[in-house]
LODO-252570 format. One record per residue: x, y, z of N, C-alpha, C in turn; residue in three letters. Coordinates in pm, whole numbers, plus 50000, padded with zeros to 5 digits. Layout:
REM residues N
XYZXYZXYZALA
...
This chain:
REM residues 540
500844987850000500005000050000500875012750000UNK
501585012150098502815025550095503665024949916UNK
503745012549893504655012749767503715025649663UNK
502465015049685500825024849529500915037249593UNK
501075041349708501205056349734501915063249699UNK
503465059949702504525066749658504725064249487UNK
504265050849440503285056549298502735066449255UNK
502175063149297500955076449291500955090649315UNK
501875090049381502545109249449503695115549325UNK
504855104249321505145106149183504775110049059UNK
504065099849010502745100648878501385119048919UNK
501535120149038500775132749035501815145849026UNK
502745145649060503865154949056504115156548911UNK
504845142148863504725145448732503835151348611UNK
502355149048615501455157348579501365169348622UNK
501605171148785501235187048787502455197748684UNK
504065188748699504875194548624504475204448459UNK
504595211648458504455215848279505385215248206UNK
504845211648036506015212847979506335226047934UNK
507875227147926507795238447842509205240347765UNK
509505247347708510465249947587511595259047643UNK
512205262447581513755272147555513575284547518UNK
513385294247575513395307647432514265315647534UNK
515495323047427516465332347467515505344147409UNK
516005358847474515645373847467516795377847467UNK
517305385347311517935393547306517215410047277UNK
518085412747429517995427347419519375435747324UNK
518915446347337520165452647260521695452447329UNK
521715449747469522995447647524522775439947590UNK
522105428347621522355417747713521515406547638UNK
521185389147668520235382247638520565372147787UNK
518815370847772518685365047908517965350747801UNK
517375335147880516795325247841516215325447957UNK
515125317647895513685317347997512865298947970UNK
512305292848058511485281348038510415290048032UNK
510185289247902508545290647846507585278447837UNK
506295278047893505445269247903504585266147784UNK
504445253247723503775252147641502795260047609UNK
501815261247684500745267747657500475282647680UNK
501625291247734501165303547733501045310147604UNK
500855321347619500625330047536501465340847482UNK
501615345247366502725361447383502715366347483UNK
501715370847544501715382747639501985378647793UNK
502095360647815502545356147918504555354047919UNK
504585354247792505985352147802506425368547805UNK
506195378047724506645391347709506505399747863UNK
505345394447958505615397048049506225390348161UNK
506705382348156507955375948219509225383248217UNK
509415387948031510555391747993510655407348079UNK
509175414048091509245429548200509655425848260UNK
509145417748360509175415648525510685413548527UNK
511505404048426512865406148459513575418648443UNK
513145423548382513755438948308513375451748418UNK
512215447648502511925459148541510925469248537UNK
510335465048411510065473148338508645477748324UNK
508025488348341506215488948361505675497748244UNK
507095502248145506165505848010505995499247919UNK
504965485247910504965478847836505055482347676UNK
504175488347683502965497447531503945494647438UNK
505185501247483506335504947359506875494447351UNK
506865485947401508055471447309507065458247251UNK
507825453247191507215439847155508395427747146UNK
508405412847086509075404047068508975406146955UNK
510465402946886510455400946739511165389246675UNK
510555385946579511685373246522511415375546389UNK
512305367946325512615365046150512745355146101UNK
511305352546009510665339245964510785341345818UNK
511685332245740511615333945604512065350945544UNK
513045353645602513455366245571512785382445638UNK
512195374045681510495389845702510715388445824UNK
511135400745980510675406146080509165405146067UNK
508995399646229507585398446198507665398346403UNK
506355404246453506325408746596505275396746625UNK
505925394246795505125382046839503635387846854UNK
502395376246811500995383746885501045378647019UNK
500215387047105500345387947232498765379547276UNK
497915380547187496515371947241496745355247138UNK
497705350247101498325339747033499225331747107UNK
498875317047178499425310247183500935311047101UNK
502205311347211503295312947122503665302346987UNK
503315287547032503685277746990502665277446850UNK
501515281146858500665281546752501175289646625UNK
501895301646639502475311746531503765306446473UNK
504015313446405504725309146286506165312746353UNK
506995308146427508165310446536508835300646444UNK
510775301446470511535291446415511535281246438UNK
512095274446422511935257146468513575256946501UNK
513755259946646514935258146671514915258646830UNK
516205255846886516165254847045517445259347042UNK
517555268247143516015281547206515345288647099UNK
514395290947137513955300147020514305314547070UNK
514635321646968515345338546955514155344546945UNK
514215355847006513125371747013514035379047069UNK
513275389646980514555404547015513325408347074UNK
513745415947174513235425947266513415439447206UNK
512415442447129512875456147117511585469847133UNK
512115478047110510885491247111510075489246942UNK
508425485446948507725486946841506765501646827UNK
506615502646950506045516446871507115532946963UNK
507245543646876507525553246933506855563747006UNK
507485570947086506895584047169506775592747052UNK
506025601247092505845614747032507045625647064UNK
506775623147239508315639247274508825627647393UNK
509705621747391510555610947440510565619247664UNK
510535629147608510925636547742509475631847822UNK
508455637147787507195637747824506715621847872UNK
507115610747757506575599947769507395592347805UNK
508485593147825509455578447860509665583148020UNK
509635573748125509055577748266509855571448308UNK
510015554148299510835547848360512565553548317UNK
513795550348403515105551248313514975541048251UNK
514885525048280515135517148200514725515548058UNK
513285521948092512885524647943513695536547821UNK
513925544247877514705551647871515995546347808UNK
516625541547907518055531547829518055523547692UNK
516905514747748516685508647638516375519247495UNK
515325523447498515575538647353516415541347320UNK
517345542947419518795548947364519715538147313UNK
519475524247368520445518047290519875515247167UNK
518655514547149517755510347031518395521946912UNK
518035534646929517885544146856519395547846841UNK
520105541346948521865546046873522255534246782UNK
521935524346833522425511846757521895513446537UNK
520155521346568519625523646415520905532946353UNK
521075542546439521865552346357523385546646338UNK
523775539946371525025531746339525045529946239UNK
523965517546252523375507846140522805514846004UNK
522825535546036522645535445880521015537045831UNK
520525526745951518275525046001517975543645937UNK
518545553146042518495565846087519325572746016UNK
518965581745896520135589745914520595600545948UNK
521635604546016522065615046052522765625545973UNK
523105636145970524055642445904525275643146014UNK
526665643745960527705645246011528165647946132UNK
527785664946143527435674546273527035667646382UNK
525855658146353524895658046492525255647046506UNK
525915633646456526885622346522527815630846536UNK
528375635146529529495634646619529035643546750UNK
528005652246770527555657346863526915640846934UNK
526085638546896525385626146966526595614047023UNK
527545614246918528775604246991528935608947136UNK
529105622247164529855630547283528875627347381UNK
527485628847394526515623247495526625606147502UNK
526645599947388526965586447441528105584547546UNK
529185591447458530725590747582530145593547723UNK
529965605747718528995615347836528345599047945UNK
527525591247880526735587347938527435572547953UNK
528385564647894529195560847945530385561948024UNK
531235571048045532215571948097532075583148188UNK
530955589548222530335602448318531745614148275UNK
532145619548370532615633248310533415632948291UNK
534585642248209535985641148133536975648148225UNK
537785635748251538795634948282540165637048237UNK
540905644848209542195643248105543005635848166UNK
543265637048287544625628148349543995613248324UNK
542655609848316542225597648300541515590548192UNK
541325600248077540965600047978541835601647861UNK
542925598747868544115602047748543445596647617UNK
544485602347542544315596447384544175584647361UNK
543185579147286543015567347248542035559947294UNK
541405567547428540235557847533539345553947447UNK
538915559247351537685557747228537965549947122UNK
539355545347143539665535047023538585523147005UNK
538235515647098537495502847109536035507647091UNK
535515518247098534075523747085533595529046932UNK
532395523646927532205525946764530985536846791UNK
530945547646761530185558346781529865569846683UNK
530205559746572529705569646424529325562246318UNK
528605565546238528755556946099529445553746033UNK
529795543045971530905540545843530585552645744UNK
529695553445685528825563045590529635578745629UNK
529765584245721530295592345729531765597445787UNK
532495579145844533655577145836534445576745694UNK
533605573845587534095571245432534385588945378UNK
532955594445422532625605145402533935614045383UNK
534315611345530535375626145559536785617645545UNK
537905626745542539245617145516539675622545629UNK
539385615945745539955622045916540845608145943UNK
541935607946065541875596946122541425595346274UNK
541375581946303540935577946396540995587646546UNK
542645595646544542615603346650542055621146603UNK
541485622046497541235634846447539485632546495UNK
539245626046458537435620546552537275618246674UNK
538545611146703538185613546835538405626646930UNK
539685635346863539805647846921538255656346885UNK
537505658046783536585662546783535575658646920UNK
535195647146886534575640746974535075644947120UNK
536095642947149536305648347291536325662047319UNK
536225670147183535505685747238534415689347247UNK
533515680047259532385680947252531775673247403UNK
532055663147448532345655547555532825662847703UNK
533765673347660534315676347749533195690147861UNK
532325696247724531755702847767530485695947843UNK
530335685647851528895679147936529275677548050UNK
530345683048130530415677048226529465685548381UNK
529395671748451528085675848555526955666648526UNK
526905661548345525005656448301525715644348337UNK
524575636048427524505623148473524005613848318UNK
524175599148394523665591448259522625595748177UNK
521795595148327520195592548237519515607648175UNK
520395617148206520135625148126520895622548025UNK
522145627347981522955622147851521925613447779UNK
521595602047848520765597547720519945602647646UNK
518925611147744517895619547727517915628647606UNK
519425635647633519995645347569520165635947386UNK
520365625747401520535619447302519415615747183UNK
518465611147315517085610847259516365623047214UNK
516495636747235515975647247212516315649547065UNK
517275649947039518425656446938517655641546847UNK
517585628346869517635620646765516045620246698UNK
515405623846807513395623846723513455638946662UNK
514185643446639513925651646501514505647746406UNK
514945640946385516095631146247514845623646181UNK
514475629846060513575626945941512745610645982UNK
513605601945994513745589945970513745582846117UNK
513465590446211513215585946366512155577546375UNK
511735563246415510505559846468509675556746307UNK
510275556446206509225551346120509885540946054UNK
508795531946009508725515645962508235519045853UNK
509675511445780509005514045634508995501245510UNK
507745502245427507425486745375506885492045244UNK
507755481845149507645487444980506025485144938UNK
505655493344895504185492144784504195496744629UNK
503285494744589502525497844492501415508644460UNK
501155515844365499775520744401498975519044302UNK
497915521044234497155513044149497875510244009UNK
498495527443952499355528143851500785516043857UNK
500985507543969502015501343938503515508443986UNK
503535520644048504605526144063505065523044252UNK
506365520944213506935512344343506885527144421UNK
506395523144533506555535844661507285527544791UNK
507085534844869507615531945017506525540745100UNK
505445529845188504775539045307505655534745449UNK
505655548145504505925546345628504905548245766UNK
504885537145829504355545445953505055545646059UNK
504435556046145505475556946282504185566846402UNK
504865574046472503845574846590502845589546515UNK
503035596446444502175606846403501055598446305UNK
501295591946208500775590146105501545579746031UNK
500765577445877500965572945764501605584245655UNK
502815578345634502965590645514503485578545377UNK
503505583845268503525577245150505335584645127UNK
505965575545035507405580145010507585577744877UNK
508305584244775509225581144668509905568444698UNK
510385560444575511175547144649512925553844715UNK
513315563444634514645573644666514335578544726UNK
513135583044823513975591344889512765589845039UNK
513995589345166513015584245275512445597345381UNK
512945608745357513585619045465511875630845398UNK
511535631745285510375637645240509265630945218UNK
508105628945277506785623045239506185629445105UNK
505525622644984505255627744862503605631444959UNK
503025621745051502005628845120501845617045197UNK
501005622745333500745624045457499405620245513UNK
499145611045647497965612545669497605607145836UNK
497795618945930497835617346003496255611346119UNK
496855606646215496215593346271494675599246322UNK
494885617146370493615619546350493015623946216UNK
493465620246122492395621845998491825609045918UNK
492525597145984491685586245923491075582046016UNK
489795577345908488795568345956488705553645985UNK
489315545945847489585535745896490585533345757UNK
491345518245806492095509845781491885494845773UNK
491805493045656491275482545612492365472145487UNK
492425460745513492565447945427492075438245377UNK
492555435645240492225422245180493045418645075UNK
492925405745113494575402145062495835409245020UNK
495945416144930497105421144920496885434644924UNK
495715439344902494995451044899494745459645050UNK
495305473145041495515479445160494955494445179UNK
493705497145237492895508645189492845514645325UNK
493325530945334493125540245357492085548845359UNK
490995550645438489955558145444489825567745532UNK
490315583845466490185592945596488625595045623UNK
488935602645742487635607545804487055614845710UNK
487715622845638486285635345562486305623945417UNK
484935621445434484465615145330484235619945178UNK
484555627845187484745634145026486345635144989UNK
486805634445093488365628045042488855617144968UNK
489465616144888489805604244796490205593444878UNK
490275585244824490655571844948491885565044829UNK
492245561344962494485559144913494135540244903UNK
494215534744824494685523844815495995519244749UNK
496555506544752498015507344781497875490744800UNK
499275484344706499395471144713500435468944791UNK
500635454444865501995449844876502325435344821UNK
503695435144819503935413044760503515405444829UNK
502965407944980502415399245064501105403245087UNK
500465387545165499615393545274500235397545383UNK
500875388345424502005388345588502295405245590UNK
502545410545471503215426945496502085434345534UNK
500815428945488499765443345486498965438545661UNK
499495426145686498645420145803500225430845916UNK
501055425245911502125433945988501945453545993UNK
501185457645821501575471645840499855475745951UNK
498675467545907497695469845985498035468446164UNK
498805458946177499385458146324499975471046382UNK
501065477046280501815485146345500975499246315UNK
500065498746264498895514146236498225509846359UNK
497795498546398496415497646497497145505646643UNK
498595498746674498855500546730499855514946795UNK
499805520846661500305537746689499285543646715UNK
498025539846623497035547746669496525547546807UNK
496605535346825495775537847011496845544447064UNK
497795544047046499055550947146499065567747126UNK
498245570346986498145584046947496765589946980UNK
495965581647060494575585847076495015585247251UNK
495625575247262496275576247427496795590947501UNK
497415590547405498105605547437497635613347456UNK
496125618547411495315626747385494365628347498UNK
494895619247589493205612147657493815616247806UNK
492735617747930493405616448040494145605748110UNK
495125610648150496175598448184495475586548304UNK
495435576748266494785565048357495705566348514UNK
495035563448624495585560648766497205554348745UNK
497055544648701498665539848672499925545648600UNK
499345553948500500395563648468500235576748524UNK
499415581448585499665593148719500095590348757UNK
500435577148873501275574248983502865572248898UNK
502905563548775504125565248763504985580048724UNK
504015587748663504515600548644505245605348719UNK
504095603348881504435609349008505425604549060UNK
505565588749063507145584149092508375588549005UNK
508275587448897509355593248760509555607048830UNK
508455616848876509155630948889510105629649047UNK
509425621949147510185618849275511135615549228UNK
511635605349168513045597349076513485605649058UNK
512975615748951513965628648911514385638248999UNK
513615640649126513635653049184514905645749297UNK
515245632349333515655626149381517135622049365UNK
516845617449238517945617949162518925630449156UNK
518235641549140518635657049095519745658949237UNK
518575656749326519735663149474520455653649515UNK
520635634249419521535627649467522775631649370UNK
522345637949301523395641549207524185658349211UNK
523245665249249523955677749335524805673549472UNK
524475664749528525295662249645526575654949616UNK
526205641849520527185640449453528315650049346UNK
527925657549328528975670349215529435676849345UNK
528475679749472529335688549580530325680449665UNK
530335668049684531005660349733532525658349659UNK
531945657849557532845650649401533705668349391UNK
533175677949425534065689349397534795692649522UNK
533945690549672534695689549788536025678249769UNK
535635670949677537315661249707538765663449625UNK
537495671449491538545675249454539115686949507UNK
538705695849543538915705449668540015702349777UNK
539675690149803541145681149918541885677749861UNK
541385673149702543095664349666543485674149627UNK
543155685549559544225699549494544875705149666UNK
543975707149752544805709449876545605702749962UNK
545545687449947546635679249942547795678649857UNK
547085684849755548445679449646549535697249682UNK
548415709749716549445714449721550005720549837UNK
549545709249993550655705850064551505699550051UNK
551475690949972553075679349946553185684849888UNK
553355698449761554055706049698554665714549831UNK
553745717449885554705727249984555575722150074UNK
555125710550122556465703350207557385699050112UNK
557125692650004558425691449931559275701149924UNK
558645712349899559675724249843560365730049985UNK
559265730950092560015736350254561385723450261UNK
560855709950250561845700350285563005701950136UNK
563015706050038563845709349903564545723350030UNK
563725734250028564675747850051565445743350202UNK
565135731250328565705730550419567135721450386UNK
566885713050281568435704850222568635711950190UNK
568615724850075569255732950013570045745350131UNK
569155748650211569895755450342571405745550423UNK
570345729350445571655725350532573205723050449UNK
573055721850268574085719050219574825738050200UNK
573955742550230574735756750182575545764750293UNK
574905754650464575095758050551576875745050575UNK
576745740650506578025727850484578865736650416UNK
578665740750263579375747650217580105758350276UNK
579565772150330579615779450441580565778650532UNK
580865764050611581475762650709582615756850620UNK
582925749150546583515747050445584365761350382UNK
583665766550343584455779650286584875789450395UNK
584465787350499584775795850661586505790650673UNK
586525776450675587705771150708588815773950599UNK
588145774650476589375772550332589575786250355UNK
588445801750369589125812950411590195814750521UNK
590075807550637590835808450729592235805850701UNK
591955793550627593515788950521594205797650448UNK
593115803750352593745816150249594475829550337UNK
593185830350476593795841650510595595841450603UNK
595755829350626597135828150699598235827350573UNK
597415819650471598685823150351598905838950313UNK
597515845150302597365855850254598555867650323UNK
598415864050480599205875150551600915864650544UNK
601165854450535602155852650524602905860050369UNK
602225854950237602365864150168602345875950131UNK
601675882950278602075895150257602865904450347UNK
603315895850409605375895650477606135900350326UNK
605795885650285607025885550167606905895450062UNK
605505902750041605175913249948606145921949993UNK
605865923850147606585934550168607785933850151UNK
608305926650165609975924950177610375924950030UNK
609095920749952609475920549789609325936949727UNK
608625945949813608515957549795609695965249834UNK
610105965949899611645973149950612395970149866UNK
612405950749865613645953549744613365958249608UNK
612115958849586611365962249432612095981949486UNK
611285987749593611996000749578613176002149577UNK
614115995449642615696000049590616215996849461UNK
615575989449443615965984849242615335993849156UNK
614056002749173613566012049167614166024249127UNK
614736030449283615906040749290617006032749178UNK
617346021849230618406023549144618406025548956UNK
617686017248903617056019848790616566035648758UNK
616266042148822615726056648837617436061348844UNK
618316059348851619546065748852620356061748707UNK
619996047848704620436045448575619576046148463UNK
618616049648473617196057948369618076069248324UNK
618296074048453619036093248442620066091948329UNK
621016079848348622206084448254621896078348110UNK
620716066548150620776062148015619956076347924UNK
618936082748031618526096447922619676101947908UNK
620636108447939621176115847903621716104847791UNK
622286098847783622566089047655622336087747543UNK
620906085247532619586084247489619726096747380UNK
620036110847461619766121547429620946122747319UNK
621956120447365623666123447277623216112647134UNK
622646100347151622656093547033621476096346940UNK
620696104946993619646104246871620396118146863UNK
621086124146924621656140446819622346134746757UNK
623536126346803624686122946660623716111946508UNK
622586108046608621786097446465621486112746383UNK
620706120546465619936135446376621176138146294UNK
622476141146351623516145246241623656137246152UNK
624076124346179624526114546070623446115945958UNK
622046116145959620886113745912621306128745810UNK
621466139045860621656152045774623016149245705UNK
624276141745740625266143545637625186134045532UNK
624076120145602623886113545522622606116545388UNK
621726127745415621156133945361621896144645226UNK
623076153445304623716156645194624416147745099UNK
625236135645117626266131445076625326126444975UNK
623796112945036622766117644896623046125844779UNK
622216139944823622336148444754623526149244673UNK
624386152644731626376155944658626286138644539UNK
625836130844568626226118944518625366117944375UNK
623926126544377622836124644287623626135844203UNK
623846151544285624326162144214625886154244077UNK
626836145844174627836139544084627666134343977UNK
626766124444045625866114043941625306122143825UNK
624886132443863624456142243702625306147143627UNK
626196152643729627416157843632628476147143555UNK
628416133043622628966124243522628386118743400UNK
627056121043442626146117943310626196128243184UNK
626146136743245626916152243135627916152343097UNK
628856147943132630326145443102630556134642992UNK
629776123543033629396110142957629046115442823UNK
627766123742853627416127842707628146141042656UNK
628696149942752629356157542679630676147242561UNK
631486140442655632426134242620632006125842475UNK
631116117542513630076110142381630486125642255UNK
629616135742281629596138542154630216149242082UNK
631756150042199632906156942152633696148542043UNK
633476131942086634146124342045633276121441881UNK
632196122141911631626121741786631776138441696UNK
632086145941747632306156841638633836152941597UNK
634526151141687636106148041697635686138941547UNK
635416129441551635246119341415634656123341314UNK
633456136541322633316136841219634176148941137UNK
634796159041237636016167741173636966159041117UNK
637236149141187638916143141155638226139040980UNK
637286129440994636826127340815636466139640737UNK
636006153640800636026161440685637276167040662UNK
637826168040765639546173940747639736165640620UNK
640166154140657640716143440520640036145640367UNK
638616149040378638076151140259638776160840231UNK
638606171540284639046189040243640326191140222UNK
641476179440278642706181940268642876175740121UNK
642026168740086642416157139971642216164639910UNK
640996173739885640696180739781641576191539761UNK
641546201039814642936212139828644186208839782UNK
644566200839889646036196139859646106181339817UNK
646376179539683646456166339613648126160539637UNK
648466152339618649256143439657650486148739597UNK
649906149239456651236151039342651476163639330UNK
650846173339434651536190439414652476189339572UNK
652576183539646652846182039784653666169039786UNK
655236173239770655906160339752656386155039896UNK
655916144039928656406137440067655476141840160UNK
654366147540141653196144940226652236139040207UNK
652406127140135651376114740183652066105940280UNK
653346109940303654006101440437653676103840538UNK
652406112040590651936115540695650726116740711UNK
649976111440660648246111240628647906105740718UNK
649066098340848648036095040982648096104541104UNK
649466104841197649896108041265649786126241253UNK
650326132741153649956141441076648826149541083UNK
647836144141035646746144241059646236148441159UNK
646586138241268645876138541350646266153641457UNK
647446157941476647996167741494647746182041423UNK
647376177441297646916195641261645526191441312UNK
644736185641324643476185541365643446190641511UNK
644646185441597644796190241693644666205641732UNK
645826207741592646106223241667644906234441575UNK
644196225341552643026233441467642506244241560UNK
641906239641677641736246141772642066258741837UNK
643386252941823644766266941920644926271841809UNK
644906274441696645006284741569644176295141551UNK
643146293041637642076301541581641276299341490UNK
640916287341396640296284541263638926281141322UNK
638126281241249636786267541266636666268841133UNK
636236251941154636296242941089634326243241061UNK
634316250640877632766247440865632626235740761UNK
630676229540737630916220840677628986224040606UNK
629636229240521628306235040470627226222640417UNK
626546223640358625356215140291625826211140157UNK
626796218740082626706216339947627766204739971UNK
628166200439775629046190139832630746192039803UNK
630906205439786632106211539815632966214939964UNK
633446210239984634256211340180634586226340126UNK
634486234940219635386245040250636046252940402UNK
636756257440393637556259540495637536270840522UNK
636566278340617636776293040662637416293140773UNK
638346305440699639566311340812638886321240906UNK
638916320041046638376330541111639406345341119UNK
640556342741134641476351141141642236354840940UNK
643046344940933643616345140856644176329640828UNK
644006326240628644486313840579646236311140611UNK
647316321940541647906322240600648656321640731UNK
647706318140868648626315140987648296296440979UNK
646826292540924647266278540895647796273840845UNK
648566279240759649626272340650650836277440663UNK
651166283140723652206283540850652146274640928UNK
651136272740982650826260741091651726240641028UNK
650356246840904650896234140846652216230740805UNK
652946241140743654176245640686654966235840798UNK
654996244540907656006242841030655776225441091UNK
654616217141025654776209541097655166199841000UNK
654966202440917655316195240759656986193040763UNK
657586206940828659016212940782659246203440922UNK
658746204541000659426196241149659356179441128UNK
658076176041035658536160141013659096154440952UNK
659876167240867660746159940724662056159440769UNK
């Protein structure tokens, strides 16, 4: 009997047990796995996935997975196991935000919710989802930093901290030709100025700046319109707007959530009916049903969130309001106390740091005193040294001075005679210098007169030669040989002797131009021929 009991307790345990499955939740920075029970529902598992998270704004998220290429959001009144989920273990759902706020400030209450937006909506703009222009990533990078790494530090923030962080687009990394530390120096001038904003603002700050970016919060799914021309509608938390297939950032037109009436499908067929009934009505194809059953999902469900908004806020979001503003108001003075604390320390460590500057330098100027006070006594003693040499050497100065003055005097006596000395030899140099000055002179005066002499002599001797040849002509001619017997025996010696006494006779001797010689007597012909006579008569 005890055995069928403990049967039986077993076998009921095991029935009460449930079965259930595997499914992982990836969030945008973490994934958690969960035992999901056969039989629940979306909205039993999605709220499991809050309760772990925290989290009490449901509205805005959903589960998502990807079946045959197509994102497609879990239903929440649908047995999970019944829908069209992968066939795999665990099964994957992203946790993510499906519908958006209007003004992120106003409506996002919880932080976590909060966080989550921000990783959602930074991760799109990475990804390229969002686009940004240039400017405002790299502004939006600086609040991410901001909101990771709280305030900027330089001694702790050096170059390079941003290497491992991806906080811009490729798209506009291609864009610009910067490097890695030229973005990030931007980036950290921008960073540097947030300091004081706590996380959950930074994010905030992030989120503000990013729901005005064209392309914020809207889902967009290719159509048709009757003509066949490919469009793109988007919806998101205002409305339906219709797009060019190029271009996502301008609606070709618009139709916001209070102006339609209804929204309607069939099969592929997707009709638009605003409220004013004389308005044309928008129909519009897609390649699926699955797309037009997904775009009716994500209209049903902006719209209540856009008629929500409008409406008085239910008991449960008053109170959370009211907690969110306590949070904030809470937050605010844990965070003023924190910046006054955080500036009180730095307050101590700069006044610590510049007492050990000051004792260093008192304990620097007291070594520098005791070695100068070493030196000092040091140079006290080496003076004491100098000064016993000093006065011994200056014994011997003195004694070198006496004898320096009697060598003095004496030199001063023999100064005396060498001036007078001095004096006698530059008079006899002054004389010598003047006779040697004349004798110059007398020697240049000689020197001229021998040069005159030279040429007088030169061209006595040359008249001398040329009388002696006209003599001979003039004698030849006059006196011929054969009238004058025995005076060609003397045509040298002869000769040369009346030429002599040409002179002492009184004659000159002319020699005209023509070519007759003649012989003018200055006195008389007769005393030369006497002359000649007598010398003629003396050589015979």
């Amino acid at each position: 009997l005890a055995g069928a009991l403990k049967n039986m307790s077993i076998r009921g345990l095991k029935k009460k047990q449930p079965r259930t499955f595997k499914v992982k939740i990836i969030t945008v920075d973490a994934e958690m796995e969960f035992n999901c029970e056969m039989k629940w529902k979306g909205k039993d598992l999605f709220d499991l996935v809050c309760r772990a998270l925290g989290l009490r704004e449901t509205w805005f998220f959903g589960l998502q997975y990807t079946i045959k290429g197509m994102c497609t959001w879990l239903k929440m009144d649908k047995k999970v196991l019944d829908q069209e989920i992968p066939k795999e273990d665990p099964v994957s759902f992203h946790f993510l935000a499906k519908f958006y706020p209007e003004k992120v400030e106003e409506e996002l209450l919880q932080e976590i919710t909060q966080h989550l937006f921000f990783l959602q909506v930074k991760k799109q703009i990475l990804d390229e989802e969002i686009y940004c222009s240039p400017e405002a990533t790299v502004l939006l990078a600086s609040y991410a930093v901001q909101a990771k790494y709280g305030d900027y530090d330089p001694n702790f923030h050096e170059p390079g901290f941003l290497a491992h962080d991806e906080l811009l687009p490729k798209r506009v990394l291609r864009q610009y030709q910067l490097t890695a530390e030229m973005w990030e120096e931007k980036i950290t001038a921008w960073y540097a100025e947030h300091r004081g904003i706590a996380r959950d603002e930074a994010e905030m700050n992030y989120l503000k700046i990013a729901q005005d970016l064209e392309m914020y919060g809207v889902n967009y799914f290719p159509i048709q319109n009757k003509n066949h021309t490919d469009l793109l509608l988007g919806v998101d938390a205002k409305g339906i707007h219709i797009y060019s297939i190029n271009n996502r950032f301008s609606p070709n037109k618009s139709f916001e959530w209070s102006a339609i009436r209804n929204i309607s499908y069939s099969e592929k067929e997707l009709t638009i009916k605003p409220l004013d009934k004389k308005a044309e009505v928008f129909k519009f194809f897609s390649s699926q049903l699955k797309v037009n059953k997904l775009i009716l999902q994500l209209c049903i469900g902006n719209h209540d969130l856009f008629m929500r908004r409008r409406k008085v806020d239910s008991i449960e979001i008053q109170q959370m309001k009211a907690q969110a503003r306590e949070e904030k108001a809470r937050k605010k003075m844990e965070n003023q106390r924190l910046a006054r604390e955080k500036q009180l320390r730095e307050e101590a460590e700069r006044a610590k740091e510049e007492l050990e500057r000051r004792l260093f330098q008192l304990e620097d100027e007291a070594r520098q005193a005791n070695e100068a006070l070493l030196r000092s006594q040091e140079a006290a003693e080496l003076l004491a040294e100098k000064a016993q040499i000093a006065e011994e050497e200056a014994k011997l100065l003195a004694q070198n001075a006496a004898e320096a003055e009697q060598e003095r005097q004496r030199l001063e006596i023999t100064a005396l005679k060498t001036k007078e000395e001095k004096r006698l030899m530059e008079q006899k140099m002054r004389e010598a210098e003047m006779i040697a000055v004349k004798l110059v002179k007398e020697s240049d005066r000689r020197a001229k007169e021998a040069e005159h002499l030279k040429q007088d002599l030169h061209e006595a001797r040359e008249a001398e030669r040329k009388a002696k040849q006209k003599l001979l002509d003039i004698t030849r001619l006059n006196y011929p040989v054969s009238s004058c017997s025995g005076l060609h025996h003397f045509s040298g010696n002869i000769w040369l002797l009346i030429l002599h006494l040409l002179p002492h006779s009184g004659c000159v001797v002319t020699f005209p131009g023509n070519e007759t010689a003649q012989i003018v007597l200055k006195h008389s012909v007769t005393k030369l021929e006497k002359v000649f006579v007598h010398v003629c008569t003396s050589k015979l």
